[in-house]
C-alpha positions in Angstrom: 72.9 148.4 141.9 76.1 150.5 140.9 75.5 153.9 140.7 77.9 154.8 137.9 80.1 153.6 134.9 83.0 155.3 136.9 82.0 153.0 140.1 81.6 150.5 138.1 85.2 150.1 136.6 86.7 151.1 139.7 84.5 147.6 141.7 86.0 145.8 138.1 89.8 147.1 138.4 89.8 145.9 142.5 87.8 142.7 141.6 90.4 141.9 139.1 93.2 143.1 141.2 92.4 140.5 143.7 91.8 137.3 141.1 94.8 134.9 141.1 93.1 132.4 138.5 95.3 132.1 135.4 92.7 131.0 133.1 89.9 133.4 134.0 91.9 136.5 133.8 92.8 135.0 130.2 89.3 134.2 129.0 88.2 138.2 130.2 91.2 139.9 128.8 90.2 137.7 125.4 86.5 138.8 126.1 87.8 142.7 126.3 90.1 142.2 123.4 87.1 142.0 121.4 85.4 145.2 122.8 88.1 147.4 122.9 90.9 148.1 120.8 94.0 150.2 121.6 94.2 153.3 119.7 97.1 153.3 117.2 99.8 155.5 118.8 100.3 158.2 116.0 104.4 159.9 116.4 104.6 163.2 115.0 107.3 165.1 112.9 109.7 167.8 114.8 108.0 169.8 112.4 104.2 168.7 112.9 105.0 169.0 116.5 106.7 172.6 116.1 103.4 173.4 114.3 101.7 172.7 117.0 103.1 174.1 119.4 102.7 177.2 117.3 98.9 177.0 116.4 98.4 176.8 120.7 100.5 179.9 121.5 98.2 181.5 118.8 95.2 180.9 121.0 
């Protein structure tokens, strides 16, 4: 049994690593495309960012 989550995606990231089959790798990415969606990548203003930067020098 794996001991760990962290174990356990490293034995997933090698086991997929080492698949050359086309259509399998397609029906698990389409099986993890409907666990996990990407985050939105959010782009700050020079401004926000300049906030920012402020509020952390503050601390």
């Amino acid at each position: 049994m794996i001991a760990n989550i962290k174990e356990l995606k490293s034995l997933l990231h090698e086991s997929i690593e080492n698949i050359d089959d086309e259509s399998f790798l397609q029906t698990v990415k389409h099986i993890l495309d409907h666990k996990y969606q990407p985050k939105e990548e959010v782009t700050l203003s020079s401004y926000q960012e300049k906030r920012i930067d402020e509020a952390k020098k503050k601390h």
